[in-house]
TIMARTI-717320 format. One record per residue (C-alpha): z, x, y; residue number from 1; chain. Coordinates in Angstrom, 3 decimals. Each point is the difference from the previous one (the first is absolute). Layout:
N
        w        u        v   n chain
        Z        X        Y NUM     A
...
END
This chain:
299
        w        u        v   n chain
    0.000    0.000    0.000   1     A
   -0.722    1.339    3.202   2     A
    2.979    1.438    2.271   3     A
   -1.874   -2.783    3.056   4     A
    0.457   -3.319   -2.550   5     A
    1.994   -2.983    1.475   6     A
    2.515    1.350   -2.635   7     A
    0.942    2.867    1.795   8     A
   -0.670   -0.368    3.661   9     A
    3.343   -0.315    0.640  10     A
    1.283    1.693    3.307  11     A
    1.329    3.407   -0.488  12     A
    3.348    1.053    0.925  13     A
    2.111    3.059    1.139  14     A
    1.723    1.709   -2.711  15     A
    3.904    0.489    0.075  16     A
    2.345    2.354   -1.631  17     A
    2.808   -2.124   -1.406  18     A
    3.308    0.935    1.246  19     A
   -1.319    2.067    3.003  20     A
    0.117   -0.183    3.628  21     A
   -0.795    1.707    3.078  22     A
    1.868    0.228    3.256  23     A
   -1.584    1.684    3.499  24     A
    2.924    1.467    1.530  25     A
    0.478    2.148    3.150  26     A
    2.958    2.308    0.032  27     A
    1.521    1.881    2.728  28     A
   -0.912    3.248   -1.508  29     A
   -3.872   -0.961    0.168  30     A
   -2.413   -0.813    3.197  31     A
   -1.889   -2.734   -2.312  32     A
    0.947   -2.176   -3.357  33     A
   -0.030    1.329   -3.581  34     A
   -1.090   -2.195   -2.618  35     A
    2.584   -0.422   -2.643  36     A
   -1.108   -1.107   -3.382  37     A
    2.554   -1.316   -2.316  38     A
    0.799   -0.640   -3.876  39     A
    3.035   -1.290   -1.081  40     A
    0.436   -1.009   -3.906  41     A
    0.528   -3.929   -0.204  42     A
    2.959    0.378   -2.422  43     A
    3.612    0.336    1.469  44     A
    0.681    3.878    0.822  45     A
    2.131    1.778   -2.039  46     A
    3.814    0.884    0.519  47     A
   -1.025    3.142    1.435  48     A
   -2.703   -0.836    2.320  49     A
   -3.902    0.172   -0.519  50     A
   -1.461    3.518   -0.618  51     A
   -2.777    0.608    2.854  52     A
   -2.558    1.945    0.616  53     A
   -1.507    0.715    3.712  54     A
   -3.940    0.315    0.229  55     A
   -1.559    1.620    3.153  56     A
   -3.525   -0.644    0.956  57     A
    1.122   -3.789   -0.924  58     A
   -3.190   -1.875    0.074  59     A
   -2.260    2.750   -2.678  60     A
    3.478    0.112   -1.988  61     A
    1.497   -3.214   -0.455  62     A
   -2.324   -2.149   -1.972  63     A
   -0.293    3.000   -2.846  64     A
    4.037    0.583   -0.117  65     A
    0.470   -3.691   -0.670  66     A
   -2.298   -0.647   -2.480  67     A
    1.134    3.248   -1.863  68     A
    3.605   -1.211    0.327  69     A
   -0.629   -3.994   -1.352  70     A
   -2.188    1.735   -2.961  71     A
    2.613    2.173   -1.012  72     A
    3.197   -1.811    0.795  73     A
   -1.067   -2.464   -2.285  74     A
    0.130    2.053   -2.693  75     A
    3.112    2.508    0.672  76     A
    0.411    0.283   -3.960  77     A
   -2.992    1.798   -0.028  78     A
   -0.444    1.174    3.469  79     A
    3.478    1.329    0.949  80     A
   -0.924   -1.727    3.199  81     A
    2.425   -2.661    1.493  82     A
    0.049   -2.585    3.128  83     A
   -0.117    1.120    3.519  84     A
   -0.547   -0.386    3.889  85     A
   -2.966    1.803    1.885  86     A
   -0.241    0.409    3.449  87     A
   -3.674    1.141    1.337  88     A
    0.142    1.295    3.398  89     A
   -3.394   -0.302    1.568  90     A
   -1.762   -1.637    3.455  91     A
   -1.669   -3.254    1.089  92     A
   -2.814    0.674   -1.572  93     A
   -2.593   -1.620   -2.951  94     A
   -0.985    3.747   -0.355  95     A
    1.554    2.363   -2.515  96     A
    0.896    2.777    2.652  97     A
    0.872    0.044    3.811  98     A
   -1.408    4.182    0.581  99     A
    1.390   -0.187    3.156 100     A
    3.262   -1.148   -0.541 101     A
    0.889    1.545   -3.173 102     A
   -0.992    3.137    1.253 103     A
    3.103   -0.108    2.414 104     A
    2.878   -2.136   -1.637 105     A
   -0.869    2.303   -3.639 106     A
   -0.559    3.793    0.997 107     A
    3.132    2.444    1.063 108     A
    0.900    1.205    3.332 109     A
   -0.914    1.987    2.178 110     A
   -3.546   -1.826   -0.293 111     A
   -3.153    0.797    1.616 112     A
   -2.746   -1.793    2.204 113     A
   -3.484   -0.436   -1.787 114     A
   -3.398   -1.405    1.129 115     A
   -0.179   -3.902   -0.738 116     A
   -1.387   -1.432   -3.171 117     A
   -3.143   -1.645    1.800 118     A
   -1.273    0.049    2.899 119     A
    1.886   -2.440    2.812 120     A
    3.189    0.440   -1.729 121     A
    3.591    1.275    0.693 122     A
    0.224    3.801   -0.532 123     A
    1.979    0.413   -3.710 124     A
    3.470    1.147    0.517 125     A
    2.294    1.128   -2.769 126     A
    3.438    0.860   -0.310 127     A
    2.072   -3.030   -0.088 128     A
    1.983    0.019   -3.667 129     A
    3.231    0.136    1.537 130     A
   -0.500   -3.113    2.101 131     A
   -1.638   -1.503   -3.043 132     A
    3.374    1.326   -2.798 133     A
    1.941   -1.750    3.017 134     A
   -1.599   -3.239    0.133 135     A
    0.269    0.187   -3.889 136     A
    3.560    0.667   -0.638 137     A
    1.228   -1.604    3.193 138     A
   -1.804   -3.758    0.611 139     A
   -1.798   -0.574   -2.965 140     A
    2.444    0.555   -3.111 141     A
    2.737   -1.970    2.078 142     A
   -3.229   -2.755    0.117 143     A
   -0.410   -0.077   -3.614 144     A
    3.315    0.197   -1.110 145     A
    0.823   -3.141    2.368 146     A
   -2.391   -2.101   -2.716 147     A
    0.764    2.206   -3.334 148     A
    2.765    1.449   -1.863 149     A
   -1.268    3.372   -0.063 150     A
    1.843    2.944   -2.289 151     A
    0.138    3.016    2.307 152     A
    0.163    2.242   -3.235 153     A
   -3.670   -0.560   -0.798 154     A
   -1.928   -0.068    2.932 155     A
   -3.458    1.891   -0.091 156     A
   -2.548    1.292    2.625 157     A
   -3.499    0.396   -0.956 158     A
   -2.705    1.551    2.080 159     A
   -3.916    0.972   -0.642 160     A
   -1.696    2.853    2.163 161     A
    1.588   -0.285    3.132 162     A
    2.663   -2.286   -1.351 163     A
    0.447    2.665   -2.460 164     A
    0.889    2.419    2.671 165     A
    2.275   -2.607    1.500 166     A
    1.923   -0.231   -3.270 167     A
    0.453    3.858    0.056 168     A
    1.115   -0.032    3.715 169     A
    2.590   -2.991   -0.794 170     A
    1.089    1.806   -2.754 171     A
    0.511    3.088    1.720 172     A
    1.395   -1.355    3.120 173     A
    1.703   -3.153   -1.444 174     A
    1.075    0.546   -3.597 175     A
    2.320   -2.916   -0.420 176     A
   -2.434   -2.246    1.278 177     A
   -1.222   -0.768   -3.666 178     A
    0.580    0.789   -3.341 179     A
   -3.439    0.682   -1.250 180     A
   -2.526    1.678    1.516 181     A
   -3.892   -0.172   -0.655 182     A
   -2.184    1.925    1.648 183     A
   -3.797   -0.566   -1.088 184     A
   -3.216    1.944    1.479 185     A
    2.206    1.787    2.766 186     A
   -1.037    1.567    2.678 187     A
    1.825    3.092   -0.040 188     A
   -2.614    2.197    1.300 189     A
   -0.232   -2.313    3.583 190     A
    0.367    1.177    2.970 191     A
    0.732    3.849   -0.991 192     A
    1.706   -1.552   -3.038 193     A
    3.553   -0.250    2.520 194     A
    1.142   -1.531   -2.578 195     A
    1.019    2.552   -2.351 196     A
    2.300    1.041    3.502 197     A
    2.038   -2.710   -0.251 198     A
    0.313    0.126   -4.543 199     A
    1.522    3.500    1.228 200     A
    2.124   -0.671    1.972 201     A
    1.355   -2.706   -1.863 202     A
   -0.079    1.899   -3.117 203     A
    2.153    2.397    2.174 204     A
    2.832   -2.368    0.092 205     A
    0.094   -1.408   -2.790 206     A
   -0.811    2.624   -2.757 207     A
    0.910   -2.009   -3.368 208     A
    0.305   -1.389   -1.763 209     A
   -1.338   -2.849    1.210 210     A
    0.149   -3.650   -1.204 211     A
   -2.957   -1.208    1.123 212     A
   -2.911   -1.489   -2.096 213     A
   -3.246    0.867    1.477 214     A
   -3.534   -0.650   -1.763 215     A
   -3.313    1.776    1.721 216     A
   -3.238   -0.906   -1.169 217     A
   -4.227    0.952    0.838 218     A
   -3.195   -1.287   -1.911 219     A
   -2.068    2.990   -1.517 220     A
   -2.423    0.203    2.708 221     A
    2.292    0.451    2.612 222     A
    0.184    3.719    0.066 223     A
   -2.307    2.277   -0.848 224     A
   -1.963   -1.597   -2.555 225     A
   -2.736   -2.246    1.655 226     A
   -0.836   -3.008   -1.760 227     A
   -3.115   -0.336   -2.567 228     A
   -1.820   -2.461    2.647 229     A
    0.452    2.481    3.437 230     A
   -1.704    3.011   -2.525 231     A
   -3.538    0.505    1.337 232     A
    0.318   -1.798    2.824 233     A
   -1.112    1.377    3.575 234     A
    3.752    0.086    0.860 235     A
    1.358    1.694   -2.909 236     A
    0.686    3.221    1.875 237     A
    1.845   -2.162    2.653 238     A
    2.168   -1.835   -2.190 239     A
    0.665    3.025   -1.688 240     A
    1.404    1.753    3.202 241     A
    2.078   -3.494    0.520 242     A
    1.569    0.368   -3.605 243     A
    0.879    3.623    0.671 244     A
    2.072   -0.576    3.223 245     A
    1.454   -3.678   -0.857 246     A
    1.171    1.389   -3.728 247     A
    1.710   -3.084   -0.474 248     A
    0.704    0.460   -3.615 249     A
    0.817    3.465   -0.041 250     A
    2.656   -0.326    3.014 251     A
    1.545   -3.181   -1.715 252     A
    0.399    1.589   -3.229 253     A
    1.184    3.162    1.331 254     A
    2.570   -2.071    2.200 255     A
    1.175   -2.024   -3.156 256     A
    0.743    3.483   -1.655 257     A
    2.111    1.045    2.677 258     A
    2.235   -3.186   -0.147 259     A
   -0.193   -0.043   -3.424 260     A
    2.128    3.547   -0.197 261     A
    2.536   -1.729    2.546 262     A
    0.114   -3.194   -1.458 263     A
    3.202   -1.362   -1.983 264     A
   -1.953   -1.491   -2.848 265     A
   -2.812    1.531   -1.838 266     A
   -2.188   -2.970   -0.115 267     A
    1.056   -1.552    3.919 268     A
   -2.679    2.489    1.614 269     A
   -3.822   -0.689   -1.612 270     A
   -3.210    0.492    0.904 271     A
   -3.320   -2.157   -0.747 272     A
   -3.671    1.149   -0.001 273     A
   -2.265   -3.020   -0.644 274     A
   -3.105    0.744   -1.852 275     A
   -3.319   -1.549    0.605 276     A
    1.878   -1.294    3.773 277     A
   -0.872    1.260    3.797 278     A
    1.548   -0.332    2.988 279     A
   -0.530   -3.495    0.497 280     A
   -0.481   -1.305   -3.678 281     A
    3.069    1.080   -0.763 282     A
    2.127   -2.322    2.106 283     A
    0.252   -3.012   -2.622 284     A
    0.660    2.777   -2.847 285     A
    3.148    1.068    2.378 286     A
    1.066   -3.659    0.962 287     A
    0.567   -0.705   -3.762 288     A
    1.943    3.007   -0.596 289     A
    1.936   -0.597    3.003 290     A
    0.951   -3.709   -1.574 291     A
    1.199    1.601   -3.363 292     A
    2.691    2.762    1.912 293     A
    1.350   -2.540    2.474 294     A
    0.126   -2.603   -2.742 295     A
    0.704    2.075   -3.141 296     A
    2.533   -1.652   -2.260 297     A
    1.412    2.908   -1.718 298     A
   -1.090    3.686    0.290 299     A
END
């Protein structure tokens, strides 16, 4: 029968994610809203308080983490995976990224000044993590715990790229903020990799061993091996150059093997190369792993 028959000319409608919402909310520490998505189980919380696990880049992230979690939570027999709250931070937007904005509230201080994106458009200023961490920690848990029990003992950050770098700056600036810490794609390397500055110093003051549980992660084709499809092309040589001074792999593994030697349990430090995955195809691949460690049932 064809899809245009009287049968099934029925009027489309938007899709929904059962038990989700989405709030736009301006807080102090922020010129213009955030976009707060939100998942809360629809059984009655636990004693404790609902694990939960905070997403940046909100609007790419969300969708994935939640469908990962309902899959999996539904099975925790065989999954290890239990119930839990995410909380997507992203912006008013029906795209998956806001470039402008995320590269402020998600790269470290000091920041720089760059050229804008297109043409007509705000120059791209970075820098703004702390005012970001502060907006996190400060107006927004206080928001979600005002709706959900929440247990403070199992709350996770999880960041991709830039939001991986945020993870590592919260972590290194802020490590009581969360519990677990997932840093996927980062971008160590950015802006004179500064980064590896502040691990330093915080390494400096706090030399083990540490209780922390920290999980870094890169596809295969997100250091120095280019991926079968960019071989032969004209800008192999190019993207060749790029792998060699992002190195995200290499500088996430060799981070996760410093930690690892600090850490208080063997197995709370690990590292994850993804094969087959590049910088961008890697992001659901991350999300899912991210559900099992801020859900995980037993270790």
């Amino acid at each position: 029968m064809s899809p245009t028959s009287s049968k099934a000319s029925a009027a489309s409608a938007p899709v929904t994610l059962a038990g989700c919402t989405f709030a736009d909310l301006k807080f102090e520490n922020a010129d213009q809203p955030h976009r707060i998505f939100l998942y809360r189980p629809s059984k009655d919380a636990p004693p404790e308080g609902w694990p939960i696990l905070y997403l940046t880049d909100g609007n790419a992230c969300f969708a994935t983490a939640v469908d990962a979690l309902k899959v999996q939570a539904s099975y925790p027999g065989g999954t290890n995976v239990g119930e839990g709250v995410i909380v997507a931070i992203g912006y008013p937007t029906d795209e998956p990224y806001d470039p402008l904005r995320r590269s402020w509230d998600l790269s470290p201080p000091p920041g720089r000044v760059y050229p804008p994106f297109y043409p007509d458009t705000p120059d791209v200023r970075t820098g703004g993590a702390e005012q970001f961490l502060a907006l996190i920690e400060d107006e927004l848990k206080p928001w979600i715990e005002q709706q959900i029990p929440v247990d403070r003992s199992r709350q996770t950050l999880f960041g991709h790229s830039f939001g991986g770098l945020l993870a590592l700056h919260a972590l290194f600036t802020r490590p009581t903020a969360f519990n677990r810490w997932i840093s996927a794609s980062p971008a160590i390397y950015w802006e004179g990799a500064c980064i590896l500055s502040t691990e330093s110093e915080f390494l400096s003051r706090h030399p083990g061993p540490l209780d922390i549980e920290l999980h870094l992660s890169a596809g295969q084709y997100e250091g120095e091996t280019l991926a079968p499809f960019h071989k032969g092309t004209p800008d192999e040589q190019k993207r060749q150059e790029r792998a060699k001074e992002t190195r995200t792999v290499e500088l996430a593994r060799e981070m996760a093997q410093r930690w690892a030697r600090l850490a208080s349990s063997a197995d709370s430090v690990t590292f994850e190369e993804y094969p087959g995955e590049n910088h961008m195809s890697v992001l659901p691949v991350a999300l899912n792993r991210a559900v099992q460690i801020a859900f995980r049932g037993s270790k």
